[in-house]
KOLSETI-960977 format. One record per atom (N, C-alpha, C): residue in one letter; x negated, y, z negated; atom name. Coordinates in Angstrom, 1 decimal, always signed. Each point is the difference from the previous one (the first is absolute). Last residue first. Layout:
@res=A x=X y=Y z=Z atom=CA $
...
//
This chain:
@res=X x=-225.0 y=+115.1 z=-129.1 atom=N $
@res=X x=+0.1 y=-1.7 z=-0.2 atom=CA $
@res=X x=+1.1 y=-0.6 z=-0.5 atom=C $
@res=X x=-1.7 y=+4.4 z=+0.4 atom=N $
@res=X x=+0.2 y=-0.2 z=+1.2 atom=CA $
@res=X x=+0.4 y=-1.5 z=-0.3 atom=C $
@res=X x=-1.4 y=+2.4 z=-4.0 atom=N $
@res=X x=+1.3 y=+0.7 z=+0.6 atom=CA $
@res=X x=+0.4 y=-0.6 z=+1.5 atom=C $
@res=X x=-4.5 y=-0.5 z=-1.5 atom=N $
@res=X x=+1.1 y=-1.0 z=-0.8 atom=CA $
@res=X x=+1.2 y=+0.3 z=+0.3 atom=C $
@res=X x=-4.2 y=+2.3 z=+1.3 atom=N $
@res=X x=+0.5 y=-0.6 z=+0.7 atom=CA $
@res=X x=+0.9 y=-1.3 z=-0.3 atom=C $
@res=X x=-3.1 y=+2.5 z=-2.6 atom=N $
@res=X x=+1.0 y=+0.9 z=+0.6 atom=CA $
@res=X x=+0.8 y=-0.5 z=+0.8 atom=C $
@res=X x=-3.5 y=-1.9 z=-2.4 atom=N $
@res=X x=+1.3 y=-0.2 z=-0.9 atom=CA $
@res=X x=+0.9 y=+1.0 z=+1.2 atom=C $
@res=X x=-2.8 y=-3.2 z=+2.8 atom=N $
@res=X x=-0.4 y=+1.2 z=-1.0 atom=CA $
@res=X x=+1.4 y=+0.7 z=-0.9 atom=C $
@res=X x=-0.5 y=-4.2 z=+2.9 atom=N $
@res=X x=-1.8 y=-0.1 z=-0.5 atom=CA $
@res=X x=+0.2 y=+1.3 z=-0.9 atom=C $
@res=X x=+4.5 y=-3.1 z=+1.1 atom=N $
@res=X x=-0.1 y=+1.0 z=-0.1 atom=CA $
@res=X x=-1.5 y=+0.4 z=-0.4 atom=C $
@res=X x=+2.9 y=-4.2 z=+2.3 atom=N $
@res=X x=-0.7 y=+0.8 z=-1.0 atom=CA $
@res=X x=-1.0 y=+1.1 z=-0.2 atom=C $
@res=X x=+2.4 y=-1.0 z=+4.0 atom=N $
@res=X x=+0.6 y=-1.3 z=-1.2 atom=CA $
@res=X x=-0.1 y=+0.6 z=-1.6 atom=C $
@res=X x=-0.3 y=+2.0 z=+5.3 atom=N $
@res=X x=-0.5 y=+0.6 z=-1.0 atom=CA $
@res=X x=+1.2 y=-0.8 z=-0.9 atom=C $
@res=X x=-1.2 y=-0.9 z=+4.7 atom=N $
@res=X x=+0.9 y=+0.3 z=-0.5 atom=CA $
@res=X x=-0.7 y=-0.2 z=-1.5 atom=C $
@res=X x=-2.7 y=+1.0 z=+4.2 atom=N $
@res=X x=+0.5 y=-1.0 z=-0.3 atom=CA $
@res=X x=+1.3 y=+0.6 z=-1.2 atom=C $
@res=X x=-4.7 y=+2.5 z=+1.0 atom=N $
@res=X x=+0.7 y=-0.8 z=+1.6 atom=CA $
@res=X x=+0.8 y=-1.0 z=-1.0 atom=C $
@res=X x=-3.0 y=+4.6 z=-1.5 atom=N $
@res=X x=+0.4 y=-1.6 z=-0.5 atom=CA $
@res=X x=+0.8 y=+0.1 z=+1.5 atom=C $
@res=X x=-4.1 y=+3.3 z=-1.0 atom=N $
@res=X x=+1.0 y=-0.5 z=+1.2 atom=CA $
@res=X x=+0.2 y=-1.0 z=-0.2 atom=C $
@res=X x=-3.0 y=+3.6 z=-2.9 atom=N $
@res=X x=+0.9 y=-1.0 z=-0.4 atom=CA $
@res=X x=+0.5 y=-0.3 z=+1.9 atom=C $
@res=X x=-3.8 y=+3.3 z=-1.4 atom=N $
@res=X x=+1.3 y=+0.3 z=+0.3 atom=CA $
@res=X x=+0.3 y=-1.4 z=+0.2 atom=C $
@res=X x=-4.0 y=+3.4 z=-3.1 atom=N $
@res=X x=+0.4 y=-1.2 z=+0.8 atom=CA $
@res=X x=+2.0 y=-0.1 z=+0.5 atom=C $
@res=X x=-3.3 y=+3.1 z=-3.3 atom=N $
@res=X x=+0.3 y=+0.5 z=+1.4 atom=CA $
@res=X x=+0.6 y=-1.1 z=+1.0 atom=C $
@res=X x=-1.5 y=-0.7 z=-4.9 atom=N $
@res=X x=-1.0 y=+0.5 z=+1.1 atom=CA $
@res=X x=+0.4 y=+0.5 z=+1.3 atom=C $
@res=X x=+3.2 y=-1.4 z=-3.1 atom=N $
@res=X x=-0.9 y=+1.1 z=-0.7 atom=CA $
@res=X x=-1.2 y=+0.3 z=+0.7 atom=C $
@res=X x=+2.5 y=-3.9 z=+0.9 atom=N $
@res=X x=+1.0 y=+1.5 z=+0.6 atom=CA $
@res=X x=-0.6 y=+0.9 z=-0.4 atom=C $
@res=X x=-2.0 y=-4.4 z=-1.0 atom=N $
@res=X x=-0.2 y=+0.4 z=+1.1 atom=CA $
@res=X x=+0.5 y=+1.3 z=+0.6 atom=C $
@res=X x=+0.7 y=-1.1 z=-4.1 atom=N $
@res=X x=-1.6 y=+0.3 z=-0.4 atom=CA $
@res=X x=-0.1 y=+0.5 z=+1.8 atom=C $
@res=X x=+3.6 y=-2.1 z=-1.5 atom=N $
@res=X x=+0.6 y=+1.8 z=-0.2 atom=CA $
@res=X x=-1.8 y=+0.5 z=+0.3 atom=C $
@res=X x=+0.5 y=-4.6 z=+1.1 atom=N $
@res=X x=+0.1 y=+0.7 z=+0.3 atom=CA $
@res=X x=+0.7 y=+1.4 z=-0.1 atom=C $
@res=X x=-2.1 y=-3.2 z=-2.8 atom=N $
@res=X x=-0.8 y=+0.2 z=+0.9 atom=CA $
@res=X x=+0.5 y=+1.0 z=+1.1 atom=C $
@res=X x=+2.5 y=-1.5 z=-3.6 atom=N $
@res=X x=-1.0 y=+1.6 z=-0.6 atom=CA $
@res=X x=-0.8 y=-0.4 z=+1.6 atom=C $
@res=X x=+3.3 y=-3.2 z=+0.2 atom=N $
@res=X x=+0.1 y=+1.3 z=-0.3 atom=CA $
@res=X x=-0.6 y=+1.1 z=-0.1 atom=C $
@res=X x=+0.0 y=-5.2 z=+1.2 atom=N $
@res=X x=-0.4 y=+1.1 z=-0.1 atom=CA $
@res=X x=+0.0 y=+1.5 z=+0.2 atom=C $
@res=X x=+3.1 y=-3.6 z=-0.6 atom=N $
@res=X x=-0.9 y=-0.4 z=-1.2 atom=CA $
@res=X x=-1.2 y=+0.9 z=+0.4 atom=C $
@res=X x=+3.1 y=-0.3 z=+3.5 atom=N $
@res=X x=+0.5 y=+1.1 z=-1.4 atom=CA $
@res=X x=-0.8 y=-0.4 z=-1.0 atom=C $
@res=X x=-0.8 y=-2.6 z=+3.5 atom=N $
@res=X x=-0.3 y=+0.6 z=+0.4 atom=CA $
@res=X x=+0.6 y=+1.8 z=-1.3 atom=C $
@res=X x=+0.9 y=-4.8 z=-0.2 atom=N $
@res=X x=-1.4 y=+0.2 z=-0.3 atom=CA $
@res=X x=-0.2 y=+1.2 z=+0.7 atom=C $
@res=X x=+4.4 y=-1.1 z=+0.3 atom=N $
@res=X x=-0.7 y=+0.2 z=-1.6 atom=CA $
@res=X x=-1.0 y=+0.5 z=+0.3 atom=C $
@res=X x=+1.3 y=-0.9 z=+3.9 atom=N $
@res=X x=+0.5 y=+1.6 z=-0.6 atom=CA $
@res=X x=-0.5 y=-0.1 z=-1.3 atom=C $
@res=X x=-2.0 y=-3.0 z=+4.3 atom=N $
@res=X x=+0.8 y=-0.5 z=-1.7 atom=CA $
@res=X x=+0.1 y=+1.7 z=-0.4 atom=C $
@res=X x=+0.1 y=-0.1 z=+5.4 atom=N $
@res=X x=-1.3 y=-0.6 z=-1.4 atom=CA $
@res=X x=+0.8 y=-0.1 z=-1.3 atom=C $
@res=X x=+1.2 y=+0.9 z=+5.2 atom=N $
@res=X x=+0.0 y=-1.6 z=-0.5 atom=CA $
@res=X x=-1.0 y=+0.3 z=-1.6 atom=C $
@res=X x=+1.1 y=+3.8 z=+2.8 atom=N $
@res=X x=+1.1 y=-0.4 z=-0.2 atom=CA $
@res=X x=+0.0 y=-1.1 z=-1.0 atom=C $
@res=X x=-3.6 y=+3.5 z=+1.1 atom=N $
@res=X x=+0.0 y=-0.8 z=+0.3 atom=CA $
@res=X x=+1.8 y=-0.2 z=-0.4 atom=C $
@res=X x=-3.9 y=+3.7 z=-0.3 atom=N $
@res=X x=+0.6 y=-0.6 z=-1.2 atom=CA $
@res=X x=+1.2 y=-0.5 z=+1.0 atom=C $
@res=X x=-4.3 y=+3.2 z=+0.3 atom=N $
@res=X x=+1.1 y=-0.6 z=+0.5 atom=CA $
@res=X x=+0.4 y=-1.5 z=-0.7 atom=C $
@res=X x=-3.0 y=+4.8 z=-1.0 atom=N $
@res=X x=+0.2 y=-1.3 z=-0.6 atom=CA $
@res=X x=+1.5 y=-0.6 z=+1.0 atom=C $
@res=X x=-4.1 y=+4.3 z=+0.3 atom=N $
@res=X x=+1.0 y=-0.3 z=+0.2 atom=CA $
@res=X x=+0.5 y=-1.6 z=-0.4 atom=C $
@res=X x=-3.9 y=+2.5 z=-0.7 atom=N $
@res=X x=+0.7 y=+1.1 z=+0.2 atom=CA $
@res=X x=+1.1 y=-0.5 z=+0.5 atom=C $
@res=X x=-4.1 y=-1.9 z=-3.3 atom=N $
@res=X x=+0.9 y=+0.0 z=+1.3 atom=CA $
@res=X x=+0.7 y=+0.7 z=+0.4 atom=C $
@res=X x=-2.8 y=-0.2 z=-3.8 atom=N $
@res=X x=-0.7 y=-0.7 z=+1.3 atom=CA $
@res=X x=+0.7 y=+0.1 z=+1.1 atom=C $
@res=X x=+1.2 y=+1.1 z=-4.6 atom=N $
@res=X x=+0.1 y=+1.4 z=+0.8 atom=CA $
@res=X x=-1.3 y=-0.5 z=+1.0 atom=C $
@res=X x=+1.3 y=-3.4 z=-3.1 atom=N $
@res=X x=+1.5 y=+1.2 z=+0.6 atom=CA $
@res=X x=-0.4 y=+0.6 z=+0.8 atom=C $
@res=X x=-3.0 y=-4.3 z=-0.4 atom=N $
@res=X x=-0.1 y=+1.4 z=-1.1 atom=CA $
@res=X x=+1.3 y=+0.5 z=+1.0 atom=C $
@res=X x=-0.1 y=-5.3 z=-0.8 atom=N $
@res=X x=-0.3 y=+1.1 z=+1.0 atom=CA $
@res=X x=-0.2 y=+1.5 z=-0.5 atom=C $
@res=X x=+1.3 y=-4.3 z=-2.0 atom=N $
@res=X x=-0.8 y=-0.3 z=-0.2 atom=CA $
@res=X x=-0.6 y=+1.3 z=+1.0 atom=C $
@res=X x=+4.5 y=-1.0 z=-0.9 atom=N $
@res=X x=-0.4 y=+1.0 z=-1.5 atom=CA $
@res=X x=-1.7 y=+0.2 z=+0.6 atom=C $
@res=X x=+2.4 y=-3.0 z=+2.8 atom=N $
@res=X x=+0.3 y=+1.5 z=+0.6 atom=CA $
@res=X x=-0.5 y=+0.7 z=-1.2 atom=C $
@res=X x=+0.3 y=-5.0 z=+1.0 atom=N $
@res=X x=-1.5 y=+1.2 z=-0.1 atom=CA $
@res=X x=+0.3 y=+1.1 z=+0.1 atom=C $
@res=X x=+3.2 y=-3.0 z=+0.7 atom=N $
@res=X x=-0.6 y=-0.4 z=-0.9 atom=CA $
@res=X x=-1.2 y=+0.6 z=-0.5 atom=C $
@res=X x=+2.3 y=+0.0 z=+4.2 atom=N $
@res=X x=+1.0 y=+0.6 z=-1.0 atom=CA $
@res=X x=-0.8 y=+0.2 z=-1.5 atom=C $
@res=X x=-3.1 y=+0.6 z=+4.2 atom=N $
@res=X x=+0.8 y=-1.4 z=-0.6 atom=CA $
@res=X x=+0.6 y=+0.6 z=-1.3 atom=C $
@res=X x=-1.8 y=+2.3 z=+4.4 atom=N $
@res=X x=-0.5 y=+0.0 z=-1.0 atom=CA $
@res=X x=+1.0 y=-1.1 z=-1.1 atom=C $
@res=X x=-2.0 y=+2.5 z=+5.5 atom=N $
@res=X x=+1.2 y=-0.9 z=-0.7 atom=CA $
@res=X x=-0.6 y=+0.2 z=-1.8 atom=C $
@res=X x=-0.9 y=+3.9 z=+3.0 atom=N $
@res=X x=-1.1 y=-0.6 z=-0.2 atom=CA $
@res=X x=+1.2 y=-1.6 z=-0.9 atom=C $
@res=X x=-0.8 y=+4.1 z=+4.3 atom=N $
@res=X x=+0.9 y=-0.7 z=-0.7 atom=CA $
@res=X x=-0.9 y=-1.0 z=-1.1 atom=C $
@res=X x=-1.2 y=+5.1 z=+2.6 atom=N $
@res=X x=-0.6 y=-1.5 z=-0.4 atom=CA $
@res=X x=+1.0 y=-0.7 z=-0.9 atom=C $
@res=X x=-0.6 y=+4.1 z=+3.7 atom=N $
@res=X x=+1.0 y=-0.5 z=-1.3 atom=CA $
@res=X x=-0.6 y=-1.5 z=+0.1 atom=C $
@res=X x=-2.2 y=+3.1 z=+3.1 atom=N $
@res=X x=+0.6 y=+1.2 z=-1.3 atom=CA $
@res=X x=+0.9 y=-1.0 z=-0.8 atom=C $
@res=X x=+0.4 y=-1.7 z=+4.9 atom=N $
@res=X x=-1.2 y=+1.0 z=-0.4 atom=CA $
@res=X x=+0.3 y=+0.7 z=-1.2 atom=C $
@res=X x=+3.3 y=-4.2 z=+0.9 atom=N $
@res=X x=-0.6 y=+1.5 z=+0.6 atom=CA $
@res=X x=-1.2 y=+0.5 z=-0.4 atom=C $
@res=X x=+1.4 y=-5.4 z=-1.3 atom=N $
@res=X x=+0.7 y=+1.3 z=-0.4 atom=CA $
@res=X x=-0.8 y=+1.3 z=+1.1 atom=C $
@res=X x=+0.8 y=-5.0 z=-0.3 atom=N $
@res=X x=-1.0 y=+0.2 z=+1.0 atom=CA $
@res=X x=+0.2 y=+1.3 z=-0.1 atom=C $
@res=X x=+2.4 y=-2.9 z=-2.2 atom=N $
@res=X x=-1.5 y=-1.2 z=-0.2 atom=CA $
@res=X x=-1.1 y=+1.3 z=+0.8 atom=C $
@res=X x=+5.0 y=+0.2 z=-0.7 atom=N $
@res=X x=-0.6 y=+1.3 z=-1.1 atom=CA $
@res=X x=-1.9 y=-0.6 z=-0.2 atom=C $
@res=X x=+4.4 y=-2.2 z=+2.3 atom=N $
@res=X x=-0.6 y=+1.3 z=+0.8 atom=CA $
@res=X x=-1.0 y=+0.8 z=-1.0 atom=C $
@res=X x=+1.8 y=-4.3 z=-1.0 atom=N $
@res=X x=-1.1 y=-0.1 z=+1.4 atom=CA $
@res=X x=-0.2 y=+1.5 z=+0.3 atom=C $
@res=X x=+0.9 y=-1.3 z=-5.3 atom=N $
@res=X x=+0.7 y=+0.2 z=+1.3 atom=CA $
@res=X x=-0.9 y=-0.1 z=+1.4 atom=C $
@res=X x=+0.3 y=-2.7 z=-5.1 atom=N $
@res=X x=-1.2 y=+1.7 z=+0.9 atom=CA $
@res=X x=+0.9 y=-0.2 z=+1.2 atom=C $
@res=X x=-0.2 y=-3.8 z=-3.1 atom=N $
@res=X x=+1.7 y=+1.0 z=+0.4 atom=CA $
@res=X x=-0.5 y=+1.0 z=+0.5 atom=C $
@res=X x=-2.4 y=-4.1 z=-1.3 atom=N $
@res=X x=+0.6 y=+0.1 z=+1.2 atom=CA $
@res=X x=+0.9 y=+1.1 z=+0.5 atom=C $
@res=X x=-2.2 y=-1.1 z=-4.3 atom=N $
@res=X x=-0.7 y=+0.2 z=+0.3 atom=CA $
@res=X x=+0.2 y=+0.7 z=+1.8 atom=C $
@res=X x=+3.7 y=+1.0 z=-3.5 atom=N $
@res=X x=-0.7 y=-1.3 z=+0.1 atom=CA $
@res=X x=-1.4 y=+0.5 z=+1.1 atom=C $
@res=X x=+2.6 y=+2.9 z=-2.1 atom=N $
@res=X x=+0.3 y=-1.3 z=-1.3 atom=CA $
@res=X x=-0.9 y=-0.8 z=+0.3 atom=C $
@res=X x=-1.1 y=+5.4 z=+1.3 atom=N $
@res=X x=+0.2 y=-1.3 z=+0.3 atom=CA $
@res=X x=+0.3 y=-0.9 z=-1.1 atom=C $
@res=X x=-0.7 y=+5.2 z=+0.9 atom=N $
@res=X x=+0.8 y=-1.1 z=-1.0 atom=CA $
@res=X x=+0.3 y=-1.0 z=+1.0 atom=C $
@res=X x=-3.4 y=+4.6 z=+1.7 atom=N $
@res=X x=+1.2 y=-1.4 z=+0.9 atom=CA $
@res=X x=+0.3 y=-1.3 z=-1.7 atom=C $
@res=X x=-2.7 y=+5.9 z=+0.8 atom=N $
@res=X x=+0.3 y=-1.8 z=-0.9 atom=CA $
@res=X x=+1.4 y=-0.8 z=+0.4 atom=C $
@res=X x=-3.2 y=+4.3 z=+2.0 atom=N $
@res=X x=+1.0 y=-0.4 z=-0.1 atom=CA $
@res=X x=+0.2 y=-1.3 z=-0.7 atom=C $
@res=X x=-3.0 y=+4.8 z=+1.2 atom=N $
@res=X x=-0.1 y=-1.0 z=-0.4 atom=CA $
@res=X x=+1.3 y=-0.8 z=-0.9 atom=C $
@res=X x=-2.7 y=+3.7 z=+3.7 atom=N $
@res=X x=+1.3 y=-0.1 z=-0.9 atom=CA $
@res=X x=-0.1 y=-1.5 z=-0.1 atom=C $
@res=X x=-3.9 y=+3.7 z=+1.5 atom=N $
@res=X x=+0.5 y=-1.4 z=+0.1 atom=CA $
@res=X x=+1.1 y=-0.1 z=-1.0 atom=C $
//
């Protein structure tokens, strides 16, 4: 089972298509706000939305080099404002 974290801002933002995922992948939403509150290496994939606050989402940091360290794969969607990893400062 692959296991996928949907960053939601808002309660309403889950997408229609991901309510009724394939055989083998469990989407699981999870609120901008709770994301330190999740173990890294729970998920195997983190989608990462257009509409979420970039600060608060670079404020967690160690959670995810913690998440990259487990084998985890990042999929941001949107234009990259602020920068969640020091490496990705040169893009901004």
């Amino acid at each position: 089972m692959i296991t996928v974290g949907f960053l939601a801002c808002q309660k309403d933002s889950f997408p229609g298509f991901l309510r009724k995922p394939p055989p083998g992948l469990a989407i699981e939403p999870i609120p901008e706000t709770a994301l330190a509150e999740q173990a890294p290496g729970a998920l195997h994939v983190l989608l990462v939305p257009a509409d979420i606050d970039q600060r608060l989402f670079a404020a967690n940091q160690p959670w995810l080099r913690a998440f990259f360290m487990a084998g985890g794969t990042l999929v941001f969607n949107g234009l990259l404002a602020h920068p969640f990893l020091d490496e990705l400062r040169p893009f901004v």
